[in-house]
N, C-alpha and C positions, 0 to 999 in steps of 0.2 A: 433603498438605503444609500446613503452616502461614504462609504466608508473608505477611506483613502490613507495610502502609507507615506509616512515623508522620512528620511535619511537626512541629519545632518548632526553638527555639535551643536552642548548644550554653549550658549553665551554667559553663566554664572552657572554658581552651585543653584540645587533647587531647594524653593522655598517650600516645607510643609507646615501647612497651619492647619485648627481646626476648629468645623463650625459652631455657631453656638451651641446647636443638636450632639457634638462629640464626634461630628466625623471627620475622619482625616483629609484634607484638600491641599494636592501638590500646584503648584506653580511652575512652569519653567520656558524659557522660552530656546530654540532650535534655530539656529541657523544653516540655512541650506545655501551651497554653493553648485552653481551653474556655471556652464557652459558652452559655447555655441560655434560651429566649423562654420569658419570664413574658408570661403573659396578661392575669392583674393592671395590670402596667403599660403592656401594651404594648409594652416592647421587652427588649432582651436583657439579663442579667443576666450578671457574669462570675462563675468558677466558679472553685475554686483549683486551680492548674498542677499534672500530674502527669509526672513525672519518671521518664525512661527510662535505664537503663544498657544501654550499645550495646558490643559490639566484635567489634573486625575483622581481620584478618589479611593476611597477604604482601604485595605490593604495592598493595592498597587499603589499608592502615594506614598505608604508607609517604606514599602521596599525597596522603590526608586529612590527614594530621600535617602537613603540606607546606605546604597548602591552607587549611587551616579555621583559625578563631580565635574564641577566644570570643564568643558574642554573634549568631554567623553561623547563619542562617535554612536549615537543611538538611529534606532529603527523605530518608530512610532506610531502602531495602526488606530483608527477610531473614527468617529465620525465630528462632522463640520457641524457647529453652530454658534448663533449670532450671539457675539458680545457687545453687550452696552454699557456704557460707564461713564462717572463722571468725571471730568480732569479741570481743575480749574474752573470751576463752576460750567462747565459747559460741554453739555453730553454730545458723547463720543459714540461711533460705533465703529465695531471691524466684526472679524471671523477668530472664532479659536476650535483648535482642535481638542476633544474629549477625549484622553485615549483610552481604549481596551486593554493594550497591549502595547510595553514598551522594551526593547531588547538591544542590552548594552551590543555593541558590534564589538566581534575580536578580532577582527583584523589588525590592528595596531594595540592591543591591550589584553589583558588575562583576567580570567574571572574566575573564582572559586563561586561554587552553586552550592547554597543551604536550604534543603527544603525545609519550609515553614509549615507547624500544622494547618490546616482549614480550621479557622473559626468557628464553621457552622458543624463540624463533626465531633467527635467523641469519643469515638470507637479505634482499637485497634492499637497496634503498639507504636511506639516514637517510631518515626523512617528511620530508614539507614543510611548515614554518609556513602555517598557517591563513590566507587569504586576509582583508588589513583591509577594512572596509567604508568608503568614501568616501560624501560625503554631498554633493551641490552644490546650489544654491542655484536653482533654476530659472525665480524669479518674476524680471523685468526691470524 
């Protein structure tokens, strides 16, 4: 299996569109930023960003589309495979990542979590809103 995780921002909002079949298909592409310790100077030098085309399907396109917006700091697991396309009459190829899984990072941002039912289930009662956390004050 090839399954690899990349870290970086989204470069646009994502695009969801869907197939002729009615499935949901995100779009979005990731920029990852590097960097690399010079010795010379001592410290790190940056490197130029390299830029990932991601997508996803059924209900994780739906949610990411929902979810994410430009700019926003994601985690993005899935496997590598080969994109071909045309551009100008003249086909192209590169690499795009399928993800399994994509997760907003919070390190610089806040997320409120709505659990969505499963599609494929039935049973059972609506979930319950996520428990807030309370913060007091405890010095006197």
């Amino acid at each position: 299996m090839n399954e690899i995780t990349i870290h970086g921002n989204l470069t646009a909002n994502p695009e969801l569109r869907y197939s002729a079949g009615g499935v949901p298909v995100l779009t979005l592409t990731v920029a990852v930023n590097r960097s690399r310790y010079d010795r010379r100077s001592g410290g790190y030098t940056n490197l130029p960003p390299v830029f990932h085309r991601v997508v996803a399907f059924n209900q994780l396109a739906e949610n990411a589309a929902a979810s994410l917006i430009k700019g926003a700091t994601v985690a993005i697991t899935g496997q590598l495979a080969d994109d071909s396309y045309l551009k100008d009459g003249e086909r192209r190829r590169g690499v795009k990542l399928e993800a399994a899984e994509i997760a907003a990072s919070l390190r610089y941002a806040t997320a409120e979590i709505t659990r969505n039912k499963r599609p494929d289930t039935d049973t059972g009662p609506a979930p319950e809103p996520l428990p807030e956390s309370t913060t007091e004050d405890t010095a006197a």
